[in-house]
PLY file of the C-alpha trace (Angstrom):
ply
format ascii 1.0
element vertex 305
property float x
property float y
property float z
element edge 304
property int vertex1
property int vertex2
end_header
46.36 6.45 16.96
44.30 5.90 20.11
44.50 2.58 21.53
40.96 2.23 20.71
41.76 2.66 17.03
44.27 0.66 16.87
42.39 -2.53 18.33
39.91 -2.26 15.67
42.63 -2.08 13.73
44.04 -5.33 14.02
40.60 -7.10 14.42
40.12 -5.49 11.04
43.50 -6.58 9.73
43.19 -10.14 11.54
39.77 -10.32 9.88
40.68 -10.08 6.26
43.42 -12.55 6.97
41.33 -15.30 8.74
38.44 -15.04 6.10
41.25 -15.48 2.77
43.39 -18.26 4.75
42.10 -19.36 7.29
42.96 -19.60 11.25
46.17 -22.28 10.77
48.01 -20.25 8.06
47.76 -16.72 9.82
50.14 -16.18 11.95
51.27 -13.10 15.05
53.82 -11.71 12.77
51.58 -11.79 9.46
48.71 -9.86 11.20
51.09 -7.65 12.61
52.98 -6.97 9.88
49.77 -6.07 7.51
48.95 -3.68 10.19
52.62 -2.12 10.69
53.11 -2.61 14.08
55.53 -5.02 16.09
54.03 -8.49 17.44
54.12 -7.07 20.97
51.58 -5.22 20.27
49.29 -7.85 19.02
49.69 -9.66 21.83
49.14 -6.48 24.60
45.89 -6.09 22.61
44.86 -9.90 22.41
47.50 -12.02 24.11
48.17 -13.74 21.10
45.97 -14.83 17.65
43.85 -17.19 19.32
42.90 -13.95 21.23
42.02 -12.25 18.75
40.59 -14.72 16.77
38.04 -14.95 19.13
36.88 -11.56 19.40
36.46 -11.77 15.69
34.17 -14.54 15.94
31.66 -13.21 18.92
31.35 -10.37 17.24
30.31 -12.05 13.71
28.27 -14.44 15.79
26.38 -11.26 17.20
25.72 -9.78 14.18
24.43 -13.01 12.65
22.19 -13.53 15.62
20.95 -9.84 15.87
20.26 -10.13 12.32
18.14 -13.77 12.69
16.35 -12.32 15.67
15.15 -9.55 14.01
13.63 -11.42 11.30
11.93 -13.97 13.74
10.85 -11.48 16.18
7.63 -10.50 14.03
5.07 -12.01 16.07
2.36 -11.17 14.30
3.65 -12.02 10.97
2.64 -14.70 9.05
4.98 -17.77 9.31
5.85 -18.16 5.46
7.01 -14.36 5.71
9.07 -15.50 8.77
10.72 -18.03 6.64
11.50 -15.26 3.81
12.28 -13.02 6.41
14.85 -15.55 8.00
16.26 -16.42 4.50
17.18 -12.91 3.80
18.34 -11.84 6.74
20.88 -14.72 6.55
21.82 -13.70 2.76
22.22 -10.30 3.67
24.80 -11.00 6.57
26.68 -12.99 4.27
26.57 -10.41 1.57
27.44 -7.10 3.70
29.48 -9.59 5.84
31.38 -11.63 3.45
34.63 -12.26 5.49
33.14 -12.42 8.69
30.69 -15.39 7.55
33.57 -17.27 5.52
35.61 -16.82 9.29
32.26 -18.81 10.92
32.26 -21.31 7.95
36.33 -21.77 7.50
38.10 -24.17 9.68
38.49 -23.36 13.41
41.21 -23.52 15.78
42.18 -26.75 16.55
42.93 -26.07 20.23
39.84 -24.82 20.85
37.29 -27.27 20.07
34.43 -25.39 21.38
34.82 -22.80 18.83
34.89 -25.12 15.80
32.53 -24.69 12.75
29.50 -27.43 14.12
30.19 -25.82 17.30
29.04 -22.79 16.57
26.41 -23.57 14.13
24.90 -25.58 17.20
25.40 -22.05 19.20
23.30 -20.71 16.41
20.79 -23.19 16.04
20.37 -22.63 20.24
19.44 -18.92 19.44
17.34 -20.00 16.60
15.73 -22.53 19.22
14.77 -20.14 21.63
13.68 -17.75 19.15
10.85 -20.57 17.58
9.93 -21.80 20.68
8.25 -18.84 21.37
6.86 -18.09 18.30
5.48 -21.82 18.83
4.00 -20.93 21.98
2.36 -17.96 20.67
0.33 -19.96 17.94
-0.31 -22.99 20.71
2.00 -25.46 18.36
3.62 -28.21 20.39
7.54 -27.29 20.72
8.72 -31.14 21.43
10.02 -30.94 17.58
11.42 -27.20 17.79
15.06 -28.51 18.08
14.82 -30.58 15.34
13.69 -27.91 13.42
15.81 -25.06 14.42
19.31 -27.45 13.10
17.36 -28.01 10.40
16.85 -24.42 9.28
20.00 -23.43 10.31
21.69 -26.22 8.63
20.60 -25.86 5.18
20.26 -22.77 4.97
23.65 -22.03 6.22
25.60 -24.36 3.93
23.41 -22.46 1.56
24.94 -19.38 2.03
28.17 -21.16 2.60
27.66 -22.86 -1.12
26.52 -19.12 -2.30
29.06 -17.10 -1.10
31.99 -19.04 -2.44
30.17 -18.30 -6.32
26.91 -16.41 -6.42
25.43 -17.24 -9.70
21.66 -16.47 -8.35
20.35 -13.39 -7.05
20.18 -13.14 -3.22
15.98 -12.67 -3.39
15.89 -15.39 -5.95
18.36 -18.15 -3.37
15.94 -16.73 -0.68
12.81 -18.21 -3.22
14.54 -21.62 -3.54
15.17 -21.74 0.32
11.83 -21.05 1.27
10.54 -23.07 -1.62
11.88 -26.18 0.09
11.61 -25.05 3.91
8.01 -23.75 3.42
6.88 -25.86 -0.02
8.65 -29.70 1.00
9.49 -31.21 -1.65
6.37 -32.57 -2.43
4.79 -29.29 -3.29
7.87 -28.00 -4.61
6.95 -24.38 -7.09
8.48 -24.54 -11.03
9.09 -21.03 -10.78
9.29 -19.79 -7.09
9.28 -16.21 -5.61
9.03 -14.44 -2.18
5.87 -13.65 -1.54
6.06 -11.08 1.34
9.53 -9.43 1.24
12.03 -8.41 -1.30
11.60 -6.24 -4.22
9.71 -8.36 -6.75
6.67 -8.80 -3.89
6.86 -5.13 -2.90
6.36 -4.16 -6.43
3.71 -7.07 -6.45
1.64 -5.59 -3.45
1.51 -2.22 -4.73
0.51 -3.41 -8.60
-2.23 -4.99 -6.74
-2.94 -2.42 -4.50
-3.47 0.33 -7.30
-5.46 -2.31 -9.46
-8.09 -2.46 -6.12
-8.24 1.23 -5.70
-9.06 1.77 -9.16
-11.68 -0.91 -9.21
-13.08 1.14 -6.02
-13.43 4.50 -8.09
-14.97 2.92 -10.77
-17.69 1.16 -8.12
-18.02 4.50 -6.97
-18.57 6.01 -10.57
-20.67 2.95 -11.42
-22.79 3.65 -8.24
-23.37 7.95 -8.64
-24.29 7.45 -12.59
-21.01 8.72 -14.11
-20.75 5.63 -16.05
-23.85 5.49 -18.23
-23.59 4.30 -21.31
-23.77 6.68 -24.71
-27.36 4.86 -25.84
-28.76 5.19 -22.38
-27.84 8.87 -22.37
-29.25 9.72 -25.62
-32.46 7.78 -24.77
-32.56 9.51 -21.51
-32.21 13.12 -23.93
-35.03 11.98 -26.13
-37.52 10.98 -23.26
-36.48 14.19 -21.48
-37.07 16.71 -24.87
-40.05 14.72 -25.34
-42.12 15.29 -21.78
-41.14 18.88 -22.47
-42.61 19.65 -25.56
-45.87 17.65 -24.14
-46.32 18.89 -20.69
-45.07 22.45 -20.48
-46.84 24.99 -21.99
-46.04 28.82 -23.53
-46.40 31.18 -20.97
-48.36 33.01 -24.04
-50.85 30.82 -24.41
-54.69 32.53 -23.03
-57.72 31.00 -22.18
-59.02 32.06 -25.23
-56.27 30.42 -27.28
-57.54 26.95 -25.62
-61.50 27.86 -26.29
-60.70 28.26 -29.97
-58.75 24.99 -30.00
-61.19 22.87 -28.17
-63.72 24.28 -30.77
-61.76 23.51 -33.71
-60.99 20.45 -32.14
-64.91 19.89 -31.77
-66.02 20.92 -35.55
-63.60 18.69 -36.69
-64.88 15.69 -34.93
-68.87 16.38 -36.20
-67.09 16.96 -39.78
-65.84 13.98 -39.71
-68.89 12.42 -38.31
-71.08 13.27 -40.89
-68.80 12.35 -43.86
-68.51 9.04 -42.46
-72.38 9.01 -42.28
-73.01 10.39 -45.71
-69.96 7.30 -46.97
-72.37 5.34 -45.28
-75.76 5.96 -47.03
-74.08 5.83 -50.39
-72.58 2.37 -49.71
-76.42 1.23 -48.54
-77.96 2.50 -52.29
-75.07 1.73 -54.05
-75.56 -2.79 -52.70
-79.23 -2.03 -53.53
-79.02 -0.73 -56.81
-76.44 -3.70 -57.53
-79.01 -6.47 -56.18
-82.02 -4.89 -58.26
-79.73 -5.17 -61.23
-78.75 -8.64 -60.41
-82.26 -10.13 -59.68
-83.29 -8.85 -63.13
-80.40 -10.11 -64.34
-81.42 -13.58 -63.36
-85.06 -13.50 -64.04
-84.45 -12.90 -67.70
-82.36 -16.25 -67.77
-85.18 -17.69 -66.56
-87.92 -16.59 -68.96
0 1
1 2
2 3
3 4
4 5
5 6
6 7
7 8
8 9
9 10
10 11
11 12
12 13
13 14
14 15
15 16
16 17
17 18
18 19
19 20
20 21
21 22
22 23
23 24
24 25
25 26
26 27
27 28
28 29
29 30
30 31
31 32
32 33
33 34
34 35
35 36
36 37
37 38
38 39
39 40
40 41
41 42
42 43
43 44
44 45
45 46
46 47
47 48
48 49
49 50
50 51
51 52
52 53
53 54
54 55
55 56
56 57
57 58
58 59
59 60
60 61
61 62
62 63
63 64
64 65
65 66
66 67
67 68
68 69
69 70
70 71
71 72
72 73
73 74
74 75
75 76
76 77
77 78
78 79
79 80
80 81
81 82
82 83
83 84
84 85
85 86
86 87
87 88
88 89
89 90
90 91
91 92
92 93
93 94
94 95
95 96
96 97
97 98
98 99
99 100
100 101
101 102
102 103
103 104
104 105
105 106
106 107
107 108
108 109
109 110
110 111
111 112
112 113
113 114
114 115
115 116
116 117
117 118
118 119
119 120
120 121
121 122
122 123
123 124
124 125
125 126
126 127
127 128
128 129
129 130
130 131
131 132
132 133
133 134
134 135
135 136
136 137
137 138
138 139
139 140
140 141
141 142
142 143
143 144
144 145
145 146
146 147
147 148
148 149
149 150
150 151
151 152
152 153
153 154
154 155
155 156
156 157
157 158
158 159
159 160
160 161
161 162
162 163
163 164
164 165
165 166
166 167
167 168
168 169
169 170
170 171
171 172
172 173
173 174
174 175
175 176
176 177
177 178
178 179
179 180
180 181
181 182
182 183
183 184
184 185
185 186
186 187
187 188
188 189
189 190
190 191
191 192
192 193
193 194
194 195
195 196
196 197
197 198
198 199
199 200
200 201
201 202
202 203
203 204
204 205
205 206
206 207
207 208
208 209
209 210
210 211
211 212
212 213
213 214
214 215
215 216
216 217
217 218
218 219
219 220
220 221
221 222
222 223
223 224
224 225
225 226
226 227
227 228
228 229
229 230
230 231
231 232
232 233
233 234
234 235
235 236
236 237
237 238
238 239
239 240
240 241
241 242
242 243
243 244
244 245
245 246
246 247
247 248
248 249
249 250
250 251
251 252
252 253
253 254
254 255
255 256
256 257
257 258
258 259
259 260
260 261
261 262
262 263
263 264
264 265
265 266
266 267
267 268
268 269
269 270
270 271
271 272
272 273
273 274
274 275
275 276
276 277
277 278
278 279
279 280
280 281
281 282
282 283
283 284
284 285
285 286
286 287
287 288
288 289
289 290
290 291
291 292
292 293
293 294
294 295
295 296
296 297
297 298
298 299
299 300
300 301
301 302
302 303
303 304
């Protein structure tokens, strides 16, 4: 084993042991006898635990702020997703770095007070600092409260994770929810049922339900618009109408002038036909009233006499 390998070694051994007991109760020979070597080599690696220790802890402390810069870094994101995205990224270093976070929340050596638990949440809630300050800046909000609100974020939504960690009985995107609930919501405005609205699974799924439901409300504009949506009636009517100026307006290709000079004549003899019966109706009305007058003058006269 290079001596490379075996320094990662016993940070990897020292790690396990820090996170499940804590700083006080590990001790040279423990970590060297989970990693089957002799103490001297501990200390030519680290120069003792408090050595070693310490290496343990920058690196988690990178990793956590690598992983909280990232999120905030979106500077054209909207600042609820920042929140969500902050949330997260905090859940998921706890999850993927269980040990490592229960190392920055455990107890800390008490010789070196500068790397005790509120000391290096404050070295976190610096980062965080920096990190909103600009984000401030870059929407023209006034930074005189930014680091009040960086130990707030930090704070509860550490001991959040801290809280979480030790028994997870929520889902990492549904802790996220209540987190940003309260960070983004107050309590005030606090949702019943709350759920990340930019990131995670459930709004991914969310955005792309809604982004089918708008491209299918396109087509059918587009259908709408060409006439590929007409109804059955309109069709049918449109048939009729159609079959009708057909049979009315085009004509046989057979048809001859002479065809159309014996209709117009036919046409014409019909007309005087029916002329002169309506004439003829006419003059038999006119005797028939003054037959029935003659009849009905008598009629009287004899009543008379």
């Amino acid at each position: 084993m290079t001596s490379f390998q075996r320094r990662e070694q016993l940070l990897t051994v020292g790690r396990a042991l820090f996170a499940s007991q804590g700083f006080e109760a590990t001790s040279v020979e423990e970590i060297a006898s989970k990693a089957k070597v002799s103490k001297p080599i501990v200390y030519e690696h680290f120069g003792g635990k408090e050595g070693l220790y310490a290496v343990v802890v920058d690196r988690e402390m990178q990793s956590l702020t690598t992983a909280l810069t990232d999120a905030l870094s979106d500077a054209e994101g909207h600042p609820r997703q920042i929140v969500e995205k902050t949330a997260l990224a905090l859940l998921t270093y706890i999850e993927e770095h269980t040990e490592g976070f229960k190392i920055l929340a455990r107890d800390s050596p008490t010789t070196d007070p500068a790397s005790s638990f509120s000391s290096l949440l404050g070295e976190v809630s610096m980062r965080v600092e920096e990190i909103l300050k600009e984000q401030f800046r870059h929407r023209k909000i006034s930074t005189k409260g930014v680091p009040f609100y960086a130990q707030m974020l930090v704070g509860m939504t550490v001991f959040t994770g801290q809280y979480w960690a030790d028994g997870r009985k929520a889902g990492k995107e549904q802790l996220a929810a209540y987190i940003v609930n309260l960070a983004w919501n107050g309590l005030s405005r606090l949702e019943s049922k709350p759920t990340l609205r930019y990131e995670g699974k459930h709004a991914k799924t969310a955005r792309s339900e809604k982004n089918e439901k708008a491209v299918d409300g396109e087509d059918r504009t587009a259908q709408h618009k060409s006439g590929e949506l007409l109804s059955p009636v309109a069709s049918a009517e449109n048939t009729m109408n159609n079959g009708t100026n057909s049979d009315t307006s085009i004509e046989s290709p057979e048809t001859t002038d002479a065809d159309r000079s014996l209709s117009q004549s036919a046409t014409q003899s019909s007309d005087q036909s029916i002329t002169q019966n309506t004439t003829n109706d006419a003059r038999e009305d006119t005797h028939e009233t003054k037959a029935t007058e003659t009849v009905e003058d008598t009629s009287e006269g004899t009543m008379q006499a």
